[in-house]
C-alpha positions in Angstrom: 128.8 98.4 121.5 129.4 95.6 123.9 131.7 96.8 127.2 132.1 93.9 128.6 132.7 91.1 125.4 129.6 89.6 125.6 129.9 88.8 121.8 133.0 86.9 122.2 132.8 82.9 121.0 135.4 82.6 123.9 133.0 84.0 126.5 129.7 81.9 125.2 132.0 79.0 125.5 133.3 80.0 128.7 129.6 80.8 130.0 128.3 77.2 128.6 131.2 75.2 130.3 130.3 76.9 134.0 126.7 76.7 133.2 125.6 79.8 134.5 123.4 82.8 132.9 125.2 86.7 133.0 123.6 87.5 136.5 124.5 84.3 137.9 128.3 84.3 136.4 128.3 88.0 138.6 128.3 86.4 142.0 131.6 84.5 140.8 135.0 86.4 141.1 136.4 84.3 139.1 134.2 84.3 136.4 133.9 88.3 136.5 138.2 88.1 136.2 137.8 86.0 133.3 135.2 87.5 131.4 137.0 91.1 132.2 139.9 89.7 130.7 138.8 87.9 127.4 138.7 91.3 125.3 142.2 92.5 126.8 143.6 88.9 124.9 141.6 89.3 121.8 141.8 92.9 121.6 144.8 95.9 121.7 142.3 97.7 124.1 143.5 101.1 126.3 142.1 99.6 129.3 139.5 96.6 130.7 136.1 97.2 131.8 135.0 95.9 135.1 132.5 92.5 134.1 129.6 93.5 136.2 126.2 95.1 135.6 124.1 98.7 137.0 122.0 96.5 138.8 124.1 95.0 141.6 122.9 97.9 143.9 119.4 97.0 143.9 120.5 93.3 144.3 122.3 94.5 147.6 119.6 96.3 149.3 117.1 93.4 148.3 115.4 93.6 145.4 115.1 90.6 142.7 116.7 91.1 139.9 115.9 88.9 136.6 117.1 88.3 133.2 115.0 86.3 131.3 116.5 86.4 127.7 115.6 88.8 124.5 113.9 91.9 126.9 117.0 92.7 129.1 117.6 92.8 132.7 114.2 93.5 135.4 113.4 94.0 138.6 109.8 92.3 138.8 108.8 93.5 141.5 109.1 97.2 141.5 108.4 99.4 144.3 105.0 101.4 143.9 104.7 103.5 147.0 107.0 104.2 149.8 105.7 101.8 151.8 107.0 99.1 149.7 110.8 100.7 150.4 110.2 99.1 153.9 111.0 95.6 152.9 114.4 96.9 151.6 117.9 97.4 153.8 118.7 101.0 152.1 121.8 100.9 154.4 124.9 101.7 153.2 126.9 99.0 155.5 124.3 96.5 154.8 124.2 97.1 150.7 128.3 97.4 150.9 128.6 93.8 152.7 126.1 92.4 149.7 128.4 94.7 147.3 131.8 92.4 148.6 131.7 89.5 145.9 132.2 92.6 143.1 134.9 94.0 145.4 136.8 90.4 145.8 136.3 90.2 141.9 138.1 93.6 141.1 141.1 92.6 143.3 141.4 89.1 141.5 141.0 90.8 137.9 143.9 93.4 138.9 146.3 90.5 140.3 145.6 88.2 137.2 145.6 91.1 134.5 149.7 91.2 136.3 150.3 87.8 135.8 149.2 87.9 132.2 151.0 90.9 131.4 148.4 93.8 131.5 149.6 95.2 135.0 150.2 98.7 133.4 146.5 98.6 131.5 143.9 100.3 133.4 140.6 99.1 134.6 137.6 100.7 134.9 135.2 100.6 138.0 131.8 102.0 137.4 128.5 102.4 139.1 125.1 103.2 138.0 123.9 106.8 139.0 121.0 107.4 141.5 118.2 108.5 139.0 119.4 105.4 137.0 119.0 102.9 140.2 115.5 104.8 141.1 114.7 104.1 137.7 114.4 100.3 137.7 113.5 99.9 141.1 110.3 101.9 140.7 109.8 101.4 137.0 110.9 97.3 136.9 112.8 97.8 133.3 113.8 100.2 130.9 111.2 99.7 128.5 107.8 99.1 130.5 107.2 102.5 132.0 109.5 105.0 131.1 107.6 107.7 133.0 108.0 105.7 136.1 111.1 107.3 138.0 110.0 110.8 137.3 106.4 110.0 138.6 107.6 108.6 141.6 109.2 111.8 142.2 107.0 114.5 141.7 104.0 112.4 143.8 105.9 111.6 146.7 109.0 114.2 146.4 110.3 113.8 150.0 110.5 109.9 149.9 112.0 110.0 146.6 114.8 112.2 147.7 115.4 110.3 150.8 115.5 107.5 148.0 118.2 109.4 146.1 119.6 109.8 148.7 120.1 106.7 150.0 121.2 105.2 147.0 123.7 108.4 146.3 125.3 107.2 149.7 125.5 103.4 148.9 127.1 104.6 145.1 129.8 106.3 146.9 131.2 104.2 149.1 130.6 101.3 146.3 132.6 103.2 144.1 134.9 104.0 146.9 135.7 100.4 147.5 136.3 99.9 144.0 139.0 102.3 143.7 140.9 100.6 147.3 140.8 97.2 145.8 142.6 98.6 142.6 140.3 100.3 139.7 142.3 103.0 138.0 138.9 104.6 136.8 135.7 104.9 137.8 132.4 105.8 135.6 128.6 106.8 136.9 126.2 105.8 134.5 123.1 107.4 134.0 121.9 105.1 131.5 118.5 106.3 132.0 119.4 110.1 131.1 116.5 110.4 128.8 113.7 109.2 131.1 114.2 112.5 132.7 113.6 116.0 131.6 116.0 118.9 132.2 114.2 120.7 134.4 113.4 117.5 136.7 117.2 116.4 136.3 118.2 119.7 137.7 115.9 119.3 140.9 116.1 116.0 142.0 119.9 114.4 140.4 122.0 117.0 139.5 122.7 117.5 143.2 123.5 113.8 143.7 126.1 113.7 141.0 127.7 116.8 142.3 127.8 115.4 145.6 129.3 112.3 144.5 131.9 114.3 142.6 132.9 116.1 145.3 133.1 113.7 148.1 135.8 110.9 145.3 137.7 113.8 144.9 137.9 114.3 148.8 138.4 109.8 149.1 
């Protein structure tokens, strides 16, 4: 399944003539409206997916973020103890004013999906979840060490739920944002579900999710 029409011939084209890679082409508002866009004119779809990717939160508080072609998107420099958290802005304001490019981009995509005639076709917003974001900035991909977000956890448990935390508080207010400048849905993603057992889910990111459930519903 490809969300964001990444198999199109229309977007490789369009991603050859501006000349940038996938992570680059996010920094661009205008590329994110057109890539959101492409699958609305090829496809009759019930609503357009925001062209973005999980890992702009990491991105905002800091952290390099890579794609170099056939393993997926990394962070090569993962955070190994919580000492390393200190050359990161964990701040919500801070990570929000680094979050504005994908803020501009989802009020251009809503003004030109009007022009072209897709004003009453909703577009989804979405954020990764905080487990998720903990994930790959402590474990550097999805494939390399899987144990590494749960580990982090359970050997230092009160920096990793100020870590939660943190992150919790920038996802809300990102998703927040997303919402004012026009999304008509929003999704958390916990792509990295699996890397955590139940019983671990329950102590550490249940209580995020809720939290973040409750405190949209109050926005």
């Amino acid at each position: 399944k490809d969300t964001v029409g990444r198999h199109l011939p229309e977007y490789r084209e369009y991603k050859d003539t501006v000349g940038r890679n996938f992570l680059e082409m996010l920094q661009h508002p205008e590329d994110v409206a057109e890539c959101t866009l492409q699958p609305l004119r090829r496809y009759p779809l019930d609503a357009a997916i925001l062209f973005s990717d999980i890992l702009v939160i990491p991105q905002a508080v800091g952290m390099s973020v890579t794609m170099p072609g056939g393993v997926g998107i990394q962070v090569p420099h993962p955070v190994t103890t919580p000492e390393d958290l200190t050359n990161y802005d964990l701040s919500t304001d801070k990570a929000m004013a680094n979050l504005s490019h994908v803020l501009e981009s989802v009020s251009l995509i809503k003004s030109k999906m009007g022009e072209e005639g897709f004003g009453a076709t909703p577009l989804i917003g979405f954020s990764a979840a905080p487990f998720t974001l903990l994930f790959y900035m402590v474990g550097g991909s999805s494939k390399k060490n899987p144990t590494a977000g749960v580990d982090f956890l359970k050997k230092y448990p009160d920096e990793g739920k100020k870590l939660l935390k943190d992150l919790t508080d920038i996802v809300l207010e990102y998703l927040v944002a997303q919402v004012e400048r026009g999304a008509d849905i929003i999704q958390v993603f916990e792509a990295m579900g699996m890397m955590i057992a139940e019983e671990d889910f329950l102590e550490y990111e249940l209580g995020c999710l809720e939290y973040l459930g409750t405190e949209l519903r109050k926005r």
